[in-house]
Backbone bond lengths (Angstrom), bond angles and torsions (degrees), N, CA, C in turn:
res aa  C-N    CA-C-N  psi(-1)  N-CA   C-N-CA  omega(-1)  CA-C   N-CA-C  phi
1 X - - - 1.460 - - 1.535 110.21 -
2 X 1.731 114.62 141.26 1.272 111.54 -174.33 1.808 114.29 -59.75
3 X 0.935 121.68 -175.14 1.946 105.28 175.73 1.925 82.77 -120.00
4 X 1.244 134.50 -33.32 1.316 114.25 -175.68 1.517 100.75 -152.56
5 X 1.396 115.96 155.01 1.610 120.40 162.47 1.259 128.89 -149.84
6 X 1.069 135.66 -144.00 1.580 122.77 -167.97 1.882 98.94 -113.43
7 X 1.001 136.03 168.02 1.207 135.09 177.57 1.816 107.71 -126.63
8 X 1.334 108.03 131.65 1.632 113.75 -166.34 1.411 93.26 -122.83
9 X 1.563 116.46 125.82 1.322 130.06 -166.82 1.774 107.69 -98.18
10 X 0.928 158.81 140.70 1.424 152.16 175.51 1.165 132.87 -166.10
11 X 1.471 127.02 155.14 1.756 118.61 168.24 1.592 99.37 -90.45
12 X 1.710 102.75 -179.68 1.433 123.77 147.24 1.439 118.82 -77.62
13 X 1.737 114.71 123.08 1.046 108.12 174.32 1.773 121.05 83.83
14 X 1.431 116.40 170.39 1.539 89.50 179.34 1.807 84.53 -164.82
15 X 1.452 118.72 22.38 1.480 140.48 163.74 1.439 118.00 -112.45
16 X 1.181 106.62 94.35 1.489 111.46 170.70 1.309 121.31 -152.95
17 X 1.150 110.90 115.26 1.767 106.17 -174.22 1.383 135.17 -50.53
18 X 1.510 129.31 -28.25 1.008 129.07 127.35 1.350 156.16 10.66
19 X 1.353 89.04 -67.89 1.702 108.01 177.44 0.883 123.27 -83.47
20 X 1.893 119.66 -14.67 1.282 111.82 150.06 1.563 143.17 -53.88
21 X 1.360 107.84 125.58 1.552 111.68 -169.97 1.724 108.31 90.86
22 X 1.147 89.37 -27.83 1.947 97.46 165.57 1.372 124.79 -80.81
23 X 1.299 110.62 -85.12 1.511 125.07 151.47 1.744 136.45 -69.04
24 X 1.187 102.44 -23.68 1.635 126.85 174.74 1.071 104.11 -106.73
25 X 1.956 118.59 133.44 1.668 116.71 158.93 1.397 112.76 -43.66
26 X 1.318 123.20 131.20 1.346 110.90 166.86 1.981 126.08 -48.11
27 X 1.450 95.48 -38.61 1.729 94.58 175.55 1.952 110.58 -93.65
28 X 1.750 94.83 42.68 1.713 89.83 -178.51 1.642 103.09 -101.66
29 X 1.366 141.73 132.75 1.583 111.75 -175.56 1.479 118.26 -88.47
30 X 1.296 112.52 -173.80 1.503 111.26 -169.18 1.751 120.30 -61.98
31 X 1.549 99.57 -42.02 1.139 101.53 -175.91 1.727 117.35 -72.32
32 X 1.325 120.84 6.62 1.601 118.65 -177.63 1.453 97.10 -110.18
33 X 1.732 123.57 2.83 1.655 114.89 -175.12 1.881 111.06 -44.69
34 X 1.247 98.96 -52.18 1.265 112.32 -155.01 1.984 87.33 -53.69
35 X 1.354 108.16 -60.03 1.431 113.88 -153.56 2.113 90.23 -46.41
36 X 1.280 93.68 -64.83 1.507 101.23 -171.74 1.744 103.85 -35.10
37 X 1.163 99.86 -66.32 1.799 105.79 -176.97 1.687 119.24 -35.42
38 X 1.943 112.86 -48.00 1.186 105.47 -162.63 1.728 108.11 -84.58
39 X 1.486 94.55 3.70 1.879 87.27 -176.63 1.653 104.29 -114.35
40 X 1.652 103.39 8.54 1.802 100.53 166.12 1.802 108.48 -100.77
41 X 1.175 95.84 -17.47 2.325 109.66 178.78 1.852 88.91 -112.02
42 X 1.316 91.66 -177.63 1.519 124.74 -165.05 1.712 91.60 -128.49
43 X 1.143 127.64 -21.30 1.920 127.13 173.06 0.972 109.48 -166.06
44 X 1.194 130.23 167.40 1.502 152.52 -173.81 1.782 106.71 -135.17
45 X 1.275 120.63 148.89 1.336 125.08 164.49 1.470 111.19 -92.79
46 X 1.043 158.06 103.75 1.628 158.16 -173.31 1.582 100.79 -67.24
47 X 1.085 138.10 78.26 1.906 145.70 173.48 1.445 99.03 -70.33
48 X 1.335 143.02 -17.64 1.289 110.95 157.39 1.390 159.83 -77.50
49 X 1.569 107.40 -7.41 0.951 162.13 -153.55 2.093 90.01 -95.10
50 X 1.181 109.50 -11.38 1.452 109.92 -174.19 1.616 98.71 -96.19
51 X 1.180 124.76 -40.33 1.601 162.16 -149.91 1.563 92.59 -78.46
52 X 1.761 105.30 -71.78 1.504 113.19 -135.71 1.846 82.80 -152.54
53 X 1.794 78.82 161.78 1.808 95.18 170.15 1.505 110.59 -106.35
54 X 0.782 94.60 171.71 1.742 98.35 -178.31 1.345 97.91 -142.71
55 X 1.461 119.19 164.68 1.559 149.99 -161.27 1.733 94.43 -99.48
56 X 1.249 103.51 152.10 1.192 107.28 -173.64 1.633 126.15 -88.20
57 X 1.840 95.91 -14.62 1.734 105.31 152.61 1.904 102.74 -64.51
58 X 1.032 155.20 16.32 1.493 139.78 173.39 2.046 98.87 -109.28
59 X 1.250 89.79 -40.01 1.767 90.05 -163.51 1.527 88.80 -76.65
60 X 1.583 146.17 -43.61 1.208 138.46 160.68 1.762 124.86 -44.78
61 X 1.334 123.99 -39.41 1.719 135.78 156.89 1.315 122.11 -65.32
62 X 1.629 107.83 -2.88 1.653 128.01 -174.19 1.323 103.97 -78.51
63 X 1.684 88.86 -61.16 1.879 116.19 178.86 1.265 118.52 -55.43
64 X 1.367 113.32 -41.52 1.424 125.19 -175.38 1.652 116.97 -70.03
65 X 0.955 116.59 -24.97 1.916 134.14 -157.79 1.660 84.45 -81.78
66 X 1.505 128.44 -57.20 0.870 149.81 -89.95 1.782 94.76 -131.46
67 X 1.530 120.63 135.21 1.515 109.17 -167.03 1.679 109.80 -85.90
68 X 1.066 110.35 170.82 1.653 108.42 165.09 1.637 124.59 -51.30
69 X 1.591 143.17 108.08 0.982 104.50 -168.91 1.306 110.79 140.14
70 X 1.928 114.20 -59.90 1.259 122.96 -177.98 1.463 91.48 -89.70
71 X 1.429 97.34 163.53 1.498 131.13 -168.66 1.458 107.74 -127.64
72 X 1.403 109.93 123.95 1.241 106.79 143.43 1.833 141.75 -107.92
73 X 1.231 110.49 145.18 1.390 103.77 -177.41 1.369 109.78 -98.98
74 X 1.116 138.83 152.90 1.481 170.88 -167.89 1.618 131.76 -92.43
75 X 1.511 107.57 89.70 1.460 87.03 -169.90 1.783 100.04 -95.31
76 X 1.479 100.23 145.89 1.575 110.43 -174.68 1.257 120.88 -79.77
77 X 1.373 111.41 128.99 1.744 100.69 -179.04 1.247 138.66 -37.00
78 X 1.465 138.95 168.46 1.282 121.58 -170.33 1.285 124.11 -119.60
79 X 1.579 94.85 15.28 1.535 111.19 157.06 1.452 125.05 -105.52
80 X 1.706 103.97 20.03 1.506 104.10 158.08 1.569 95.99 -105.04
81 X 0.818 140.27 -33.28 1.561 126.73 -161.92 1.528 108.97 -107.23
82 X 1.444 125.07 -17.69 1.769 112.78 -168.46 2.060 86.40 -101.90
83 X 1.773 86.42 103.56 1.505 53.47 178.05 1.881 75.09 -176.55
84 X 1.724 116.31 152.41 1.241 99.38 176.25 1.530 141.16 -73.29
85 X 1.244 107.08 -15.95 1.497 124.97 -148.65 1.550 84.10 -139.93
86 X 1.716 127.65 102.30 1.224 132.20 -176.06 1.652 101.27 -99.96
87 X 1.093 131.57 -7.85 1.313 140.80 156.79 1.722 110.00 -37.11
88 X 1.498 98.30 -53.02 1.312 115.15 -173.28 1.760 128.58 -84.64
89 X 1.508 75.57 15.49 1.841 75.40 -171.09 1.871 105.29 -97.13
90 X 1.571 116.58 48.09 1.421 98.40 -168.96 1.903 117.12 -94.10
91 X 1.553 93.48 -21.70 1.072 102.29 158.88 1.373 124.04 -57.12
92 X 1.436 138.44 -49.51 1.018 141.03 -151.65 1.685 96.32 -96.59
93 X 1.167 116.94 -5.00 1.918 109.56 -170.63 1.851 86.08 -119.18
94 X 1.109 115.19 8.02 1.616 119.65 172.06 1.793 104.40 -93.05
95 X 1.792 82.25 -51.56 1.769 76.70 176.54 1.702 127.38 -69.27
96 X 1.127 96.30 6.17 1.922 102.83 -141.91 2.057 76.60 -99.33
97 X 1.823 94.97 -54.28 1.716 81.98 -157.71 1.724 92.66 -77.82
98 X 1.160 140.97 -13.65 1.379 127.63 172.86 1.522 135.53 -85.23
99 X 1.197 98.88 30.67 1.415 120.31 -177.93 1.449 136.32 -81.22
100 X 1.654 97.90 -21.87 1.530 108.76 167.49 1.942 82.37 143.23
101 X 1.461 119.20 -11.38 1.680 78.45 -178.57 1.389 146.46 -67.87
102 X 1.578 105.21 0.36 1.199 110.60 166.08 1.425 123.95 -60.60
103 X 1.572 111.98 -12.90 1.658 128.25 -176.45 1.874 86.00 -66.51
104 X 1.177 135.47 -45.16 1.489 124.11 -154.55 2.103 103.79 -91.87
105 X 1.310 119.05 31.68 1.459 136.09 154.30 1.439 103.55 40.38
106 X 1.719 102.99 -100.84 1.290 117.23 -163.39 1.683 107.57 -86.43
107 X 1.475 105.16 -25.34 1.108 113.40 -150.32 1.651 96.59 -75.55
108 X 1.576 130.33 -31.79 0.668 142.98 -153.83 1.964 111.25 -63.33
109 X 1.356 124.30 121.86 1.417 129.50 -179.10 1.278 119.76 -119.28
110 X 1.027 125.78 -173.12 2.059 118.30 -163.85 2.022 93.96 -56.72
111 X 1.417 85.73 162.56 1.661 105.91 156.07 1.243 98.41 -99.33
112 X 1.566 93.51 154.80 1.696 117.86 171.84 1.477 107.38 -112.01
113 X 1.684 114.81 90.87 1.465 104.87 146.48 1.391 135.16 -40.03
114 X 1.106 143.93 87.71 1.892 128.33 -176.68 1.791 96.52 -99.28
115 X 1.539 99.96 131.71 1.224 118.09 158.75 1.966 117.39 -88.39
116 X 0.781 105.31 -177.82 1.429 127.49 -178.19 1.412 108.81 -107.09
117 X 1.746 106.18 137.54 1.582 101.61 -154.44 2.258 89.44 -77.52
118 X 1.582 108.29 9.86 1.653 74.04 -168.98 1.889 84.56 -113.94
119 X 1.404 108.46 45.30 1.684 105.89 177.93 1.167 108.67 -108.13
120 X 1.691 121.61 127.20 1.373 105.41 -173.50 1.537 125.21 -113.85
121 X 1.316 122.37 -169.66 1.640 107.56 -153.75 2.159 84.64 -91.32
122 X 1.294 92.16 129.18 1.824 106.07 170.08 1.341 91.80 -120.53
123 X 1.589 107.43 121.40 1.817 94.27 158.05 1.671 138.75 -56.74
124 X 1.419 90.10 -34.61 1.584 117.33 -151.59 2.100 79.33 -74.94
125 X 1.486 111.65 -64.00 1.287 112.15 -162.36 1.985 101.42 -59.68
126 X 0.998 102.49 -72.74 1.590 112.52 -169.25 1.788 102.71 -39.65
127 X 1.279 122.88 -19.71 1.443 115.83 172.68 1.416 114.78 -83.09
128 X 1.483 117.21 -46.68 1.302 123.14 158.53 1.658 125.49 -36.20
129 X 1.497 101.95 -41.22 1.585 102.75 171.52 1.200 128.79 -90.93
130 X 1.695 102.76 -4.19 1.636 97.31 166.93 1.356 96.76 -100.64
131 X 1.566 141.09 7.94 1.207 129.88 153.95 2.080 124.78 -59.56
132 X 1.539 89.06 -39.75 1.564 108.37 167.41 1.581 110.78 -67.19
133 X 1.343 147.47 -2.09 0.851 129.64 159.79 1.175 134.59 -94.20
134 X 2.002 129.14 127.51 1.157 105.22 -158.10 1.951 106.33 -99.33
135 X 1.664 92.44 175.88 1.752 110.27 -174.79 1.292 102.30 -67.51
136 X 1.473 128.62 -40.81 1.237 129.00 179.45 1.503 135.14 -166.70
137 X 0.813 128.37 169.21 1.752 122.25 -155.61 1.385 103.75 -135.07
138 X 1.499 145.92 98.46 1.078 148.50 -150.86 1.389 124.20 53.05
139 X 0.877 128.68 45.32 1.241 143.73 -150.20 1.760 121.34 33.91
140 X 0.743 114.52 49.09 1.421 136.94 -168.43 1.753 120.56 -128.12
141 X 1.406 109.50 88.27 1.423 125.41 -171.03 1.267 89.79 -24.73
142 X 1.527 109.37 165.67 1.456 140.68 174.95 1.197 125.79 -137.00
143 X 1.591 147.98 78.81 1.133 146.01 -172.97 1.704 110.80 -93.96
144 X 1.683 90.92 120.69 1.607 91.09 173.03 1.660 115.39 -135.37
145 X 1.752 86.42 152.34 1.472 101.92 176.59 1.625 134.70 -131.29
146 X 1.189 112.03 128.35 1.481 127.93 -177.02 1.509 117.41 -38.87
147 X 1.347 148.11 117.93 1.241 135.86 167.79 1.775 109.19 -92.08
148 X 0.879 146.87 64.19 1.348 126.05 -162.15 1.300 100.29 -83.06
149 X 1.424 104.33 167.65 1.453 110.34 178.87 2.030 116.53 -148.89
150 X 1.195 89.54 28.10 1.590 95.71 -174.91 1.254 100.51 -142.00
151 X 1.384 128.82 148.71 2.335 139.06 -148.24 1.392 89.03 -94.94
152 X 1.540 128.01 -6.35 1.392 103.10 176.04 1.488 103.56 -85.79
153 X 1.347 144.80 13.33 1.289 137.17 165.78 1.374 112.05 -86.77
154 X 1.138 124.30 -2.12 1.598 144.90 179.83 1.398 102.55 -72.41
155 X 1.486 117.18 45.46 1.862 115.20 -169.04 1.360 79.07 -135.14
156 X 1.455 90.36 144.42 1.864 103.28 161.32 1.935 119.10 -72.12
157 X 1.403 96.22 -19.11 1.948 99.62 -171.82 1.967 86.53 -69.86
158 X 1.411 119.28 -41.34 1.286 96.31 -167.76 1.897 106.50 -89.73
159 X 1.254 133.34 17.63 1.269 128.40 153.33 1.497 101.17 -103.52
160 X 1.189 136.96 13.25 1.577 135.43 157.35 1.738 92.93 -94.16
161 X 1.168 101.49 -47.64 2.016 78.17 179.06 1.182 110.37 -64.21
162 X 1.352 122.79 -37.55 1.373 108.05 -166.32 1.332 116.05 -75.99
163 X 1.635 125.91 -13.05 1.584 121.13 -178.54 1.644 90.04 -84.35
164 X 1.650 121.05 -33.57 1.320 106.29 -171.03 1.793 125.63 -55.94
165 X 1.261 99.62 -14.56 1.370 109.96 -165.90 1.511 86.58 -135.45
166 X 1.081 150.01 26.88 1.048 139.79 112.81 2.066 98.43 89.01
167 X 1.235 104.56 49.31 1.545 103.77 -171.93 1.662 92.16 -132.59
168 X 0.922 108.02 144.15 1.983 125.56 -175.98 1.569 80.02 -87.87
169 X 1.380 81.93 152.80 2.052 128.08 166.91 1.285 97.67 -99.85
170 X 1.573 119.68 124.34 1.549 116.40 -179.60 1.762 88.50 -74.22
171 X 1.279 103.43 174.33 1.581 117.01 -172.05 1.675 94.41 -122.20
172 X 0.956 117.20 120.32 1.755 116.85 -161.97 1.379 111.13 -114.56
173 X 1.636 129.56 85.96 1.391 111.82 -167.05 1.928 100.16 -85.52
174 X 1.254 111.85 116.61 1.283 126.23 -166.19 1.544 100.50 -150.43
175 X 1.529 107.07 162.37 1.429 121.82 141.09 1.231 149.03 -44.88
176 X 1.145 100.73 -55.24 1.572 124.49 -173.90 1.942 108.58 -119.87
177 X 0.480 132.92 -4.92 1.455 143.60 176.99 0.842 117.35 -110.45
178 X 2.047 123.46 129.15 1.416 123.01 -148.06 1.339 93.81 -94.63
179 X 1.064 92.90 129.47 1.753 113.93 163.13 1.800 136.75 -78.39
180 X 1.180 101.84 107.72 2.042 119.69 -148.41 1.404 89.67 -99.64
181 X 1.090 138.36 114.47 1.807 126.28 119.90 1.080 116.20 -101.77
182 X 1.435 114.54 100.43 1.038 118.17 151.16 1.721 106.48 -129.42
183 X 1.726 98.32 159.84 1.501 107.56 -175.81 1.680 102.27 -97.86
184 X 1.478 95.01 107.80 1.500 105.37 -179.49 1.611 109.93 -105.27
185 X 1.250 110.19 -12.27 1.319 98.56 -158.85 1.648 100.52 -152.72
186 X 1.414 146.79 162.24 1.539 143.06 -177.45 1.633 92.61 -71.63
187 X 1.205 141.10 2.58 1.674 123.11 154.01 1.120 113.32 -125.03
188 X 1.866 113.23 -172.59 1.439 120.05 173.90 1.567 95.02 -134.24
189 X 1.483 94.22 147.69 1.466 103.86 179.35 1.791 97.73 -123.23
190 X 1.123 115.30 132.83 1.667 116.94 -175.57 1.450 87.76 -139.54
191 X 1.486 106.73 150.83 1.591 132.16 158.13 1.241 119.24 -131.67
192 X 1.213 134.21 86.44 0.883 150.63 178.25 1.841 119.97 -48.50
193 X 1.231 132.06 96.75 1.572 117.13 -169.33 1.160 122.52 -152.15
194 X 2.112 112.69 67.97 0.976 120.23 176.71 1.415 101.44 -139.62
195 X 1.687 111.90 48.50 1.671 102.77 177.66 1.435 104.44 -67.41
196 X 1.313 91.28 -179.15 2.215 104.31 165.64 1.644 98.33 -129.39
197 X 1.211 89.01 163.32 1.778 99.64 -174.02 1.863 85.86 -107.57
198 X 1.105 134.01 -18.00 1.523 133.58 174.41 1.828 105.33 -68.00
199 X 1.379 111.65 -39.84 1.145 105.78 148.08 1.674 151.24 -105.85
200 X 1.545 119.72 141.34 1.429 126.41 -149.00 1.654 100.74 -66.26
201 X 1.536 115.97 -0.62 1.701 92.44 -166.01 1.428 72.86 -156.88
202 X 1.390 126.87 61.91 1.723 150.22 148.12 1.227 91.83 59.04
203 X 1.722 128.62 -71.25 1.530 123.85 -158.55 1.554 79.56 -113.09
204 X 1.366 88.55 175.07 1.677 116.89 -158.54 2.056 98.62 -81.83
205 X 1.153 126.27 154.79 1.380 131.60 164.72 1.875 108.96 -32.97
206 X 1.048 114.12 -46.83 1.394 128.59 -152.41 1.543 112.27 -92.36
207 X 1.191 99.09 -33.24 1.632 129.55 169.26 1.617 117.12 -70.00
208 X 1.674 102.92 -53.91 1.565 98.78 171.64 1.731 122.95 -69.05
209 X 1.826 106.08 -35.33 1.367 97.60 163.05 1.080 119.19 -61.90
210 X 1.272 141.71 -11.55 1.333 140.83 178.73 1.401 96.05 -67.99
211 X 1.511 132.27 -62.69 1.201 148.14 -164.35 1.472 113.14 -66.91
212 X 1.476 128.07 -24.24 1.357 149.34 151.64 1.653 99.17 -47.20
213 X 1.055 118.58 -90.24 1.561 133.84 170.89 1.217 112.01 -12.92
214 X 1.465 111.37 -51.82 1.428 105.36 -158.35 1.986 95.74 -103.79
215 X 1.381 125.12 -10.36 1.375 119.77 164.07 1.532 122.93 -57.30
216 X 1.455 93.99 -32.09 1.833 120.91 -164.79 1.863 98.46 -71.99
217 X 1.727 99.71 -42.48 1.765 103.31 -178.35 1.424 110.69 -70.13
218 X 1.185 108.30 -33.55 1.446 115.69 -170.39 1.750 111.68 -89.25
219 X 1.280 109.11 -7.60 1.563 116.38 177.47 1.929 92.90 -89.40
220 X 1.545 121.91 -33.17 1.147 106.26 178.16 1.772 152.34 -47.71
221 X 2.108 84.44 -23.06 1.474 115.52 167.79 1.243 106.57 -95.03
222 X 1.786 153.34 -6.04 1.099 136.42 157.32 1.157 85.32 169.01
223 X 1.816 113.18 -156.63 1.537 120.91 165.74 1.311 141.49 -29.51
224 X 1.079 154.82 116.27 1.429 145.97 154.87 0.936 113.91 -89.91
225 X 1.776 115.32 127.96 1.427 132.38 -176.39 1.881 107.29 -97.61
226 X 1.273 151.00 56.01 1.364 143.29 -146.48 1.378 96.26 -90.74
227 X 1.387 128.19 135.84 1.621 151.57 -170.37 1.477 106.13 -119.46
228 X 1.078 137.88 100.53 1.423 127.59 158.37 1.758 116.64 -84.53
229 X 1.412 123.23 73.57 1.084 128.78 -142.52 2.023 95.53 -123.08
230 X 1.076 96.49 146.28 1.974 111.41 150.49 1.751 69.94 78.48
231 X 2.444 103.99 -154.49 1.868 92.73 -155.32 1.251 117.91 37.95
232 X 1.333 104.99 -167.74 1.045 118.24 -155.78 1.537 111.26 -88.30
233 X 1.292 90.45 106.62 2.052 96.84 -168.73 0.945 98.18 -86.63
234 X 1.354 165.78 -20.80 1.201 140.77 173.83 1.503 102.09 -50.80
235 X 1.113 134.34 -27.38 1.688 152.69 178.41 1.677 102.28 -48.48
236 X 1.573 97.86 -55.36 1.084 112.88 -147.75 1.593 114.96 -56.92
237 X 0.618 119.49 9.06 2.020 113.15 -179.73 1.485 91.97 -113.74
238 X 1.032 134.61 -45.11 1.293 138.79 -153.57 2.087 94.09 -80.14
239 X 1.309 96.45 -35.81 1.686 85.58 -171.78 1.715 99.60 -85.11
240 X 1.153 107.47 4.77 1.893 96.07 -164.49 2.011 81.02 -116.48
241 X 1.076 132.94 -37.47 1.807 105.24 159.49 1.439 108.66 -73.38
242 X 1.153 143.08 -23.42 1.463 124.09 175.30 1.434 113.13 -68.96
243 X 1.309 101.55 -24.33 2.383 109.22 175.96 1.594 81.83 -82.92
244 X 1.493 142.94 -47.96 1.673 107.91 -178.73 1.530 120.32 -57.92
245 X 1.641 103.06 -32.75 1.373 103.89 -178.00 2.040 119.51 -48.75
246 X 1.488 85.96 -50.66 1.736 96.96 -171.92 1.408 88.39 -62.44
247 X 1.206 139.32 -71.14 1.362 140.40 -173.00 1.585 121.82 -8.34
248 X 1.374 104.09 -47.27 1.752 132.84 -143.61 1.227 89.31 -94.25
């Protein structure tokens, strides 16, 4: 396990109508969002990438927009993971990592497996599918992480698979979705998704230093990946530079 790493603050996505005039100059145009976005965060989560594939001229114009430094993370299609028999998803996590993300180099940060909150923890299957995932894709490391979203992953055999194969437990600050720290892997992947739109910087002053605090513990075992994602996203840019602010 790493002993310390850098911590990368970010939303989902970096298209939302919304945020114009909020988060975006109002006279900035659509096609410079991304550039504007990756030099106000430290990462971005890519959510389309769950949806649809893209050409490998987009994941190369990704890299390019984008400064030295920031990271993006990867959400995984959803025809490797919604699905009954995860044994069987090798085709679809073949097509998913050969799609062009090797076009995004340096920039490139963990994938996000997300399950479905009605998928439940199988040892035998969920090891098999972190057998299907590969170390790297053009010679270009590969760090991946689990989203689960259902209390039967709340077992220690599936945070022994996951250190065995060396893949992070996203850390899910939610309602209903079980909430994991454990150190499975040399990073942390967190999504943070209980802003308010009643408040101007999503979570409260007191709340994000809390969330400062606990980026800083979790940067001590390697990377931190932090998501201020889902709630109230119009929130969301504003609460993920106020977590750089406490950070700084």
């Amino acid at each position: 396990m790493a002993k310390s790493g850098k911590i990368y603050v970010g939303i989902g996505g970096w298209t939302f109508e919304p945020w114009r005039g909020t988060f975006y100059p109002g006279e900035l145009t659509q096609k410079r969002e991304l550039e504007y976005a990756s030099r106000q965060l430290t990462s971005i989560e890519i959510n389309g990438t769950y949806y649809s594939t893209f050409k490998p001229a987009s994941w190369a114009k990704w890299h390019d927009e984008t400064p030295e430094g920031f990271v993006f993370a990867v959400k995984a299609s959803r025809y490797c993971t919604n699905r009954k028999v995860l044994a069987e998803a090798g085709e679809s996590v073949t097509r998913f990592i050969e799609q062009g993300l090797v076009e995004l180099k340096d920039r490139l940060g963990p994938i996000n497996w997300q399950f479905m909150e009605t998928k439940k923890f199988d040892a035998a299957d969920m090891e098999a599918f972190l057998k299907l995932l590969p170390r790297e894709v053009g010679k270009l490391p590969l760090r991946h992480a689990l989203e689960v979203r259902n209390a039967s992953f709340k077992d220690p055999r599936f945070y022994d698979l996951c250190r065995k194969h060396e893949a992070a437990i996203v850390f899910a600050d939610h309602d209903e979705f079980p909430r994991i720290d454990e150190a499975t892997a040399d990073f942390t992947y967190a999504r943070l998704m209980k802003t308010q739109e009643s408040v101007k910087t999503g979570y409260k002053p007191a709340e994000l230093a809390g969330w400062a605090k606990q980026a800083q513990a979790w940067a001590k075992r390697g990377d931190a990946f932090v998501y201020i994602i889902s709630g109230a996203k119009v929130r969301n840019p504003a609460a993920a530079q106020a977590l750089i602010g406490k950070l700084e």
